[in-house]
VODREN-304781 format. One record per residue: residue number from 1; residue in one letter; x negated, z, y of N, C-alpha, C, CB in turn. Coordinates in Angstrom, 2 decimals, always signed. Glycine has a CB too. Layout:
<rs>
    k  r     n.px     n.pz     n.py    ca.px    ca.pz    ca.py     c.px     c.pz     c.py    cb.px    cb.pz    cb.py
  NUM  a        X        Z        Y        X        Z        Y        X        Z        Y        X        Z        Y
...
</rs>
This chain:
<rs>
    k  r     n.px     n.pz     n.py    ca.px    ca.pz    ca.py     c.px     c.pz     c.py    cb.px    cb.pz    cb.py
    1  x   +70.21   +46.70   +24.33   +68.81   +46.66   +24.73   +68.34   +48.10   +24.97   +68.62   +45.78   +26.02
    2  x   +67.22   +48.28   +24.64   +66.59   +50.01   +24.80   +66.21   +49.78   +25.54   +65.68   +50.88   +24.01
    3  x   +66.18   +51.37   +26.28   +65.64   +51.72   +27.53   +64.08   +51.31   +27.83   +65.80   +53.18   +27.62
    4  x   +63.33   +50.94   +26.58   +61.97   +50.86   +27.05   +61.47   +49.45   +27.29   +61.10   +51.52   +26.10
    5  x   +62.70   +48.50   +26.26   +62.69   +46.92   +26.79   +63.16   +46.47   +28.36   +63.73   +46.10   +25.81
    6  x   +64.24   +47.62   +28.72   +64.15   +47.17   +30.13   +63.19   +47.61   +30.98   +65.20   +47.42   +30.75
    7  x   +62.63   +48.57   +30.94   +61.30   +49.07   +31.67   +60.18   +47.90   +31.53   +60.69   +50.57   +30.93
    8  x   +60.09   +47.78   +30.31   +58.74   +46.27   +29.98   +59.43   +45.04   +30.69   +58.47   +45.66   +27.85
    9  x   +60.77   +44.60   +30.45   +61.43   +43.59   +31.87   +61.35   +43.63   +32.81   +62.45   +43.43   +32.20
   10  x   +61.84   +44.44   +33.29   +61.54   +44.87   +34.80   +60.17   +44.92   +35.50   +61.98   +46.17   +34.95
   11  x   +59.10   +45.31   +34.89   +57.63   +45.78   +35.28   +57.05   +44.67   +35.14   +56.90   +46.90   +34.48
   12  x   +57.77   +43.49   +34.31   +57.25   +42.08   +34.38   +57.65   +41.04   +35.77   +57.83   +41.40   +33.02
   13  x   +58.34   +41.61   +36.85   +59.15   +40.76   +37.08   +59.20   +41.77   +38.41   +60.38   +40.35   +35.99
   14  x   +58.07   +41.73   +39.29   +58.16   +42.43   +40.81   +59.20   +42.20   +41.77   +57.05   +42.09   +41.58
   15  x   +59.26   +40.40   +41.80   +60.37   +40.40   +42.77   +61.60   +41.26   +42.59   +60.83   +39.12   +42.86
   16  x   +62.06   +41.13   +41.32   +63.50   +41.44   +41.16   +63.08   +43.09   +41.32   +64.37   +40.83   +39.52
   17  x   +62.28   +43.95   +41.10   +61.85   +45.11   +41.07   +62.25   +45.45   +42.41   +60.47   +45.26   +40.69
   18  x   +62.02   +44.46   +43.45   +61.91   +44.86   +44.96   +63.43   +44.66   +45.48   +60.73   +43.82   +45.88
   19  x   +63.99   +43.94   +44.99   +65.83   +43.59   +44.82   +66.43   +45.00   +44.52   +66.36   +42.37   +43.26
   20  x   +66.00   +45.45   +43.15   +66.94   +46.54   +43.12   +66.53   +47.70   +43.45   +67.47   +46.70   +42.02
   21  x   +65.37   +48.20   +44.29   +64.92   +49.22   +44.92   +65.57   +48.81   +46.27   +63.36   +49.45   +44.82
   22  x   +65.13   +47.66   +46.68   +66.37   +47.68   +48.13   +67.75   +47.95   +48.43   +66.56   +46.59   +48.60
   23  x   +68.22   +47.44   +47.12   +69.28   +47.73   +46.55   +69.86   +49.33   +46.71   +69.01   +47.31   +45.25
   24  x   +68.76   +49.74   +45.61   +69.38   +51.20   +45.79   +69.18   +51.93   +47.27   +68.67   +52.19   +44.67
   25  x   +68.04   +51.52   +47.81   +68.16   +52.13   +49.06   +69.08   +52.12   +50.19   +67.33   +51.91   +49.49
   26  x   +69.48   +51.41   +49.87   +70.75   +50.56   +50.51   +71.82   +51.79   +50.22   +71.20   +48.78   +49.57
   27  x   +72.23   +51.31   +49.01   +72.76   +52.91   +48.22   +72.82   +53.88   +48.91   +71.94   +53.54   +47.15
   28  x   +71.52   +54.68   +48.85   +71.13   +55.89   +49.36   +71.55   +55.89   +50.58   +69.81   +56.17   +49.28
   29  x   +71.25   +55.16   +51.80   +71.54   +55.16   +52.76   +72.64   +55.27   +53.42   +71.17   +54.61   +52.93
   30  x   +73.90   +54.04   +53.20   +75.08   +54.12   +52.67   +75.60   +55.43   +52.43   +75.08   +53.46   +51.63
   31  x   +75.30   +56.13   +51.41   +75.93   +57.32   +50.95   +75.41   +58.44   +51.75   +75.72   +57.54   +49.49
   32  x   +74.37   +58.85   +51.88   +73.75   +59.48   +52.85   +74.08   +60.03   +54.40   +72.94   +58.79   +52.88
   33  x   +74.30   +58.85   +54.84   +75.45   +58.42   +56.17   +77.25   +58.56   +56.30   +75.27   +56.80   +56.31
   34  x   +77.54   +58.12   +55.43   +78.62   +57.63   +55.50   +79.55   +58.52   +54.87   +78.58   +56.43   +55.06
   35  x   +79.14   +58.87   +53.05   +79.74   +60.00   +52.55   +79.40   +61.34   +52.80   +79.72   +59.90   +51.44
   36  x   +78.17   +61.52   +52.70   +77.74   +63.02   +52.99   +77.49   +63.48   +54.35   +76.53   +63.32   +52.33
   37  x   +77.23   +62.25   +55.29   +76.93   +62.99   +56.90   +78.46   +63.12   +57.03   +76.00   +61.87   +58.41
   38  x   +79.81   +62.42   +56.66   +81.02   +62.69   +57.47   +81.60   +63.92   +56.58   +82.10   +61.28   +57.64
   39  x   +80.64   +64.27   +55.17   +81.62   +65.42   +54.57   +80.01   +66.47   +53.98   +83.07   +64.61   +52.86
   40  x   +79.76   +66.70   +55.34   +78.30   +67.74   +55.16   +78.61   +68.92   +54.78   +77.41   +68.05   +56.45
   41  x   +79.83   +69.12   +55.14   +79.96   +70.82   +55.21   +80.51   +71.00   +53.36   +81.60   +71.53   +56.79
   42  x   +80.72   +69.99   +52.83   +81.09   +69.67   +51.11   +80.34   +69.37   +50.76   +81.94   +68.83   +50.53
   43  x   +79.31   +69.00   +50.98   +77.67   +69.11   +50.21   +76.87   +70.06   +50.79   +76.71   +67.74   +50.32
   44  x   +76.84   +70.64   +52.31   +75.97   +71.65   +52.39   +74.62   +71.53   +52.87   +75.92   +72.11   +51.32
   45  x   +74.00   +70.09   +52.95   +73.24   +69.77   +53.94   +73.69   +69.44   +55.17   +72.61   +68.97   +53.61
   46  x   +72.34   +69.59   +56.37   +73.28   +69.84   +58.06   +73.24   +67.73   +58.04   +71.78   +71.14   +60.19
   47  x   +74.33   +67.79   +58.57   +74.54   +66.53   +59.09   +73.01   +65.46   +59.44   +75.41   +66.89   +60.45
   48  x   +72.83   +66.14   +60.51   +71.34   +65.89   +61.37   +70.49   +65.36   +60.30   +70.54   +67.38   +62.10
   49  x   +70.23   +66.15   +59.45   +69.18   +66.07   +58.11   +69.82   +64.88   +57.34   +69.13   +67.64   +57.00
   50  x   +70.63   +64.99   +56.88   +71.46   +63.75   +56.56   +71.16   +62.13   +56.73   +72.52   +63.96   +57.28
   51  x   +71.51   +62.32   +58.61   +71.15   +61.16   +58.68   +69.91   +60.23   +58.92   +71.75   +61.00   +59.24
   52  x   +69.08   +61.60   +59.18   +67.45   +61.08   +58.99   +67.18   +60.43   +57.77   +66.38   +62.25   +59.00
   53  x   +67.68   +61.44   +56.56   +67.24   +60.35   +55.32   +67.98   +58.95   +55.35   +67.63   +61.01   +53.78
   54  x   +69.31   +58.92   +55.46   +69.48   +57.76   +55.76   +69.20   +56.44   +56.15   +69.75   +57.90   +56.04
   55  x   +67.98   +56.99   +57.73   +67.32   +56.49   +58.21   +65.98   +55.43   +57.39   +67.13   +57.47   +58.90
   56  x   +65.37   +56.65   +56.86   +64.44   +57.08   +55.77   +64.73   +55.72   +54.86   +64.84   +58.73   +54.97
   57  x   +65.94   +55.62   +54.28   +66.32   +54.95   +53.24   +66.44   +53.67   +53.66   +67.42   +55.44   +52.65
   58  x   +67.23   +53.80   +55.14   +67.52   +52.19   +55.30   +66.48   +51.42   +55.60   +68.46   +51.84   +56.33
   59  x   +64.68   +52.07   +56.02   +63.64   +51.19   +56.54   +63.33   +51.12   +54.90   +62.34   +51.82   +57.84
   60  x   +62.82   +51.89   +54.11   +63.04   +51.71   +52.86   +63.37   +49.90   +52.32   +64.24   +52.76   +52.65
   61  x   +64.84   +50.22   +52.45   +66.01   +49.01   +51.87   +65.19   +47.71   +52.93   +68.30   +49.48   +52.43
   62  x   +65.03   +47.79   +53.96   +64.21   +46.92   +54.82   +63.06   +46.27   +54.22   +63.73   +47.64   +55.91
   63  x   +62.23   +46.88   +53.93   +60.87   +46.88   +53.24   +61.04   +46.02   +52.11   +60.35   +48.30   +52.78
   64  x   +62.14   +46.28   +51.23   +61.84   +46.39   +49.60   +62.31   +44.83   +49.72   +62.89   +47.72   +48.36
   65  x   +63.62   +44.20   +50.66   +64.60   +43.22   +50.67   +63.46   +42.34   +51.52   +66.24   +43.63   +51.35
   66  x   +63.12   +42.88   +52.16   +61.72   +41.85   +52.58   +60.55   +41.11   +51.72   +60.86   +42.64   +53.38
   67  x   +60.26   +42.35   +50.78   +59.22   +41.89   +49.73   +59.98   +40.93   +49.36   +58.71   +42.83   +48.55
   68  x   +60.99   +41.30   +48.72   +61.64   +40.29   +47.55   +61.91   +39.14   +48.26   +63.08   +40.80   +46.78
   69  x   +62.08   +38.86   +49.57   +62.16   +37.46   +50.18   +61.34   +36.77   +50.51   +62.68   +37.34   +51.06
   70  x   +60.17   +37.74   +50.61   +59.01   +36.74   +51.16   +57.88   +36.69   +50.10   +58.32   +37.28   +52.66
   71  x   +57.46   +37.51   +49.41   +56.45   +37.76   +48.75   +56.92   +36.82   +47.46   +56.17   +39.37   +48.59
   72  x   +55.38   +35.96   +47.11   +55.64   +34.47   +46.27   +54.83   +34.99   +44.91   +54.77   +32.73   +47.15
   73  x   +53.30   +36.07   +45.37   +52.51   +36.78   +44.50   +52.02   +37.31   +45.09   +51.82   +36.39   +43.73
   74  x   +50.62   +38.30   +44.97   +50.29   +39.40   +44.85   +51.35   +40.39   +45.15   +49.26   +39.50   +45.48
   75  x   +51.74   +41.19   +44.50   +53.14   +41.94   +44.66   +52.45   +43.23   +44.54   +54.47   +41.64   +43.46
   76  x   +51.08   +43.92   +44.06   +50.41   +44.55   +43.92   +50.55   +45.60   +44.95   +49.49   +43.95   +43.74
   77  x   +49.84   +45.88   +46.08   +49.70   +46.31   +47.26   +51.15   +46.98   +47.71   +49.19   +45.16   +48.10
   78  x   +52.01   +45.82   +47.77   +53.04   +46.19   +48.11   +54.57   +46.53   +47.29   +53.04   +45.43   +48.87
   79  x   +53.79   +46.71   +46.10   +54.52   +47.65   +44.75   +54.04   +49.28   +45.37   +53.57   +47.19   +42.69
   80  x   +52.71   +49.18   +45.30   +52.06   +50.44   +45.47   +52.82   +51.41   +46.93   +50.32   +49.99   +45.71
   81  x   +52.92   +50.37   +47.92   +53.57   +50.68   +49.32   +54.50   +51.81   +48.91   +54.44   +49.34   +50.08
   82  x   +55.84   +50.82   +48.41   +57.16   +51.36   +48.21   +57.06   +52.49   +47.16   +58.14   +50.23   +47.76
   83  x   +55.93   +52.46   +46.25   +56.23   +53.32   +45.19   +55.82   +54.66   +45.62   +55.57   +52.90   +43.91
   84  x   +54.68   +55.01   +46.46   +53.92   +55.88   +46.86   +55.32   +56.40   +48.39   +52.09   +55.07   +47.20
   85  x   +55.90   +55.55   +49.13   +57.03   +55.47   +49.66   +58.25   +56.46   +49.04   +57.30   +54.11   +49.58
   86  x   +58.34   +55.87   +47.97   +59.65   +56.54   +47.42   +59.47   +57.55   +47.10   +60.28   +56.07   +46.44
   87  x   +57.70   +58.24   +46.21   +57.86   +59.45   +45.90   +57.41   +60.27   +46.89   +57.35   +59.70   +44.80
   88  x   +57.05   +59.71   +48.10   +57.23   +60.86   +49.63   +58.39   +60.91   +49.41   +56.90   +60.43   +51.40
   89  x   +59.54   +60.35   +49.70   +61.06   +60.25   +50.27   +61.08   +61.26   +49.37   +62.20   +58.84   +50.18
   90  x   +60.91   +61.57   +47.78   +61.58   +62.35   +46.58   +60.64   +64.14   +47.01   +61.04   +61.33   +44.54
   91  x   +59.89   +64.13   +47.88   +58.90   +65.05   +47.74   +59.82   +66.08   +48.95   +57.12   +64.38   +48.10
   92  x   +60.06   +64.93   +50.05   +60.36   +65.56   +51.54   +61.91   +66.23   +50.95   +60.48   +64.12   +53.17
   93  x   +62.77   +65.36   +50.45   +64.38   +66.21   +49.98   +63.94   +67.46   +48.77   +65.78   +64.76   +48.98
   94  x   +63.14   +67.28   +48.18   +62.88   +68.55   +47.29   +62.64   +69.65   +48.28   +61.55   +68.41   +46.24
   95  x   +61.58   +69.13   +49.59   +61.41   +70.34   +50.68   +62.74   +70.81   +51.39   +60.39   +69.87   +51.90
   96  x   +63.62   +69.60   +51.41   +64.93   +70.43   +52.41   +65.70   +70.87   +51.08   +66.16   +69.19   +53.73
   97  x   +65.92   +70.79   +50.29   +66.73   +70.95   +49.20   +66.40   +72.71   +49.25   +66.24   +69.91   +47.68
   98  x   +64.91   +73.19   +49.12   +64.50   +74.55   +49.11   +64.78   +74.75   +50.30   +63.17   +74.93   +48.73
   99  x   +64.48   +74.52   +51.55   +64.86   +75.12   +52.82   +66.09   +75.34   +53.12   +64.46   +74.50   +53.76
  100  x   +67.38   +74.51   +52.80   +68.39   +74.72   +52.59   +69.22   +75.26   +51.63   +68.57   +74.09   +52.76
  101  x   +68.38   +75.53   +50.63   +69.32   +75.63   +49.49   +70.54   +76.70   +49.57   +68.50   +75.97   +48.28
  102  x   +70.39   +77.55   +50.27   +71.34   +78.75   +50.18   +72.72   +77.65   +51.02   +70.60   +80.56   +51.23
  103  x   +72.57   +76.79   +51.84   +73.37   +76.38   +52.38   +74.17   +74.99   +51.51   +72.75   +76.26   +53.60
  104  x   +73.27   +74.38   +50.41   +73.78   +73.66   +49.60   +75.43   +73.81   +48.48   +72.65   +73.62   +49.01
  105  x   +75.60   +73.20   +48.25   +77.14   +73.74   +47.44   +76.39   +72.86   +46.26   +79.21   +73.11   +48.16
  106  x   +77.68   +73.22   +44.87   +77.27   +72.18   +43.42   +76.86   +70.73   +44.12   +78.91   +71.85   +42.12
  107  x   +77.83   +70.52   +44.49   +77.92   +69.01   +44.75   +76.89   +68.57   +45.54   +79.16   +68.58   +45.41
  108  x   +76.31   +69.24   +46.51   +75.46   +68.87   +47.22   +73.80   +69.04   +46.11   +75.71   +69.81   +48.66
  109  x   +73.76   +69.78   +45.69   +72.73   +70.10   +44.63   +72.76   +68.37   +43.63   +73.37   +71.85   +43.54
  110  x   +74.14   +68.61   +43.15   +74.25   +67.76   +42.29   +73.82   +65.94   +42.90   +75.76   +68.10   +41.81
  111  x   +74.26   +65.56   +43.94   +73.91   +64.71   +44.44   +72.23   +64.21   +44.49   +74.50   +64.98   +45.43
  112  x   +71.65   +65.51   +44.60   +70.21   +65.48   +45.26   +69.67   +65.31   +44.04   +69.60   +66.79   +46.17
  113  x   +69.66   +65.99   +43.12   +69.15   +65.52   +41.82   +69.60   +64.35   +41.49   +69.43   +66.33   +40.79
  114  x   +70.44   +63.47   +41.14   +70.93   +62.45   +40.44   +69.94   +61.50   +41.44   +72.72   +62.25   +40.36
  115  x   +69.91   +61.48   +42.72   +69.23   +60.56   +43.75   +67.74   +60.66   +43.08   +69.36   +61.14   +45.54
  116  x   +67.01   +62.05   +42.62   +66.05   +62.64   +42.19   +65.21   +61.27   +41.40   +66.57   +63.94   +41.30
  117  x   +66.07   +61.54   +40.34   +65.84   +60.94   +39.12   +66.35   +59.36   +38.81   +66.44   +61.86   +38.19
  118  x   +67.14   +59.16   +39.99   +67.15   +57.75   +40.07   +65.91   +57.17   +40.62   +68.26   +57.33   +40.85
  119  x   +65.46   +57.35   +41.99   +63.96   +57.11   +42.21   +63.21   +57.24   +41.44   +63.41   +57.67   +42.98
  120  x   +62.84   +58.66   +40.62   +61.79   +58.74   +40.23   +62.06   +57.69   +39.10   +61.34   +60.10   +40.00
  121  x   +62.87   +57.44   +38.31   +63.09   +56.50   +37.72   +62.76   +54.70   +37.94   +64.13   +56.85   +37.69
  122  x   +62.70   +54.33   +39.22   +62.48   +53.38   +39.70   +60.95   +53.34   +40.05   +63.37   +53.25   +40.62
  123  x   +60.58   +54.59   +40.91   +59.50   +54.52   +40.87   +57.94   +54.89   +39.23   +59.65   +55.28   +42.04
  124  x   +58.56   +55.07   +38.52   +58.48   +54.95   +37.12   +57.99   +53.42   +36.65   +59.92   +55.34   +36.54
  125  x   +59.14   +52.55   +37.17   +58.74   +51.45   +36.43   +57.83   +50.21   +37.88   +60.46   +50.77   +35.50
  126  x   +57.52   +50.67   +38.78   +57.25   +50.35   +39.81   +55.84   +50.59   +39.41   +57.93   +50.95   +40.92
  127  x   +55.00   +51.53   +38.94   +53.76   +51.93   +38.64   +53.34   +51.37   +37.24   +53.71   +53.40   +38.71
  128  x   +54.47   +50.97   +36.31   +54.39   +50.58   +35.21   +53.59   +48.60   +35.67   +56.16   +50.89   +34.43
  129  x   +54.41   +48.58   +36.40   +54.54   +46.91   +36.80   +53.15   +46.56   +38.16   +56.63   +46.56   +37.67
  130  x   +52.96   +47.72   +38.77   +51.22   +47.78   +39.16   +50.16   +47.47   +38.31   +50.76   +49.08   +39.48
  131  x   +50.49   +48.26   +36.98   +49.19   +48.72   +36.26   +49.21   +47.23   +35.64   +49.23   +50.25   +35.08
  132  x   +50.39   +46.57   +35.20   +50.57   +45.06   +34.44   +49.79   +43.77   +35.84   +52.90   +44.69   +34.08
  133  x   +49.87   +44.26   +36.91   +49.60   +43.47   +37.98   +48.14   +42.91   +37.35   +49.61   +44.34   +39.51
  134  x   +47.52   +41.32   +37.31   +46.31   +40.76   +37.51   +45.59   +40.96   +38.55   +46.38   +39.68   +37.43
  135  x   +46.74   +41.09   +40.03   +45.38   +41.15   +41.18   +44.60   +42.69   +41.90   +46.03   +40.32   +42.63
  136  x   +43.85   +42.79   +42.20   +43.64   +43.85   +42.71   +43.82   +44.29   +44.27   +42.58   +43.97   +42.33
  137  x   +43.69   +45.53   +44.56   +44.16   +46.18   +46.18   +43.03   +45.49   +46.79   +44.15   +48.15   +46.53
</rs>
């Protein structure tokens, strides 16, 4: 399946959209906490910072696992929420990423990008699946 048939799947199909953004936030959070706050000084962001995003991520994962449980339709509004959501979350680590950077290592760099472009990736098809939305804000 090509990459652009799953984007047109996915953007058809909000609930599950809100599944695997919780999903990943979940992810993020998880890793955030757990791998990188207990091995900060091997990625190079301060702990502290760490676990705020974490934080960040897990109301996130809250949000998204909520839509997908409760929300029956208009998914609209609250596509827009999370999506406008996620690319703060992607905006604020680009800001510590520069404020820190001298203190970052590969790995820690490397992490932050891959997280980068996984969101923006999600939030990609999150705006795709707005614009397909019938109802309005």
């Amino acid at each position: 399946m090509s990459i652009k048939k799953i984007v047109s799947a996915l953007s058809l199909t909000p609930r599950r959209l809100f599944l695997i953004d919780g999903i990943g936030a979940i992810i993020s959070a998880l890793l955030l906490s757990i791998l990188l706050g207990q091995n900060f000084a091997f990625f190079g962001m301060p702990q502290e910072v760490l676990y705020k995003l974490a934080a960040l991520a897990g109301i996130f994962a809250i949000y998204s696992i909520s839509c997908h449980l409760l929300l029956r339709s208009f998914y609209k509004p609250f596509l827009l929420i999370i999506a406008i959501a996620n690319l703060l979350y992607c905006c604020i680590t680009l800001v510590l990423m520069y404020k820190f950077f001298h203190e970052l290592t590969v790995a820690g760099i490397l992490y932050f990008v891959a997280e980068k472009i996984a969101v923006c990736s999600i939030v990609y098809i999150e705006f795709i699946a707005i614009k397909k939305q019938s109802h309005t804000i």
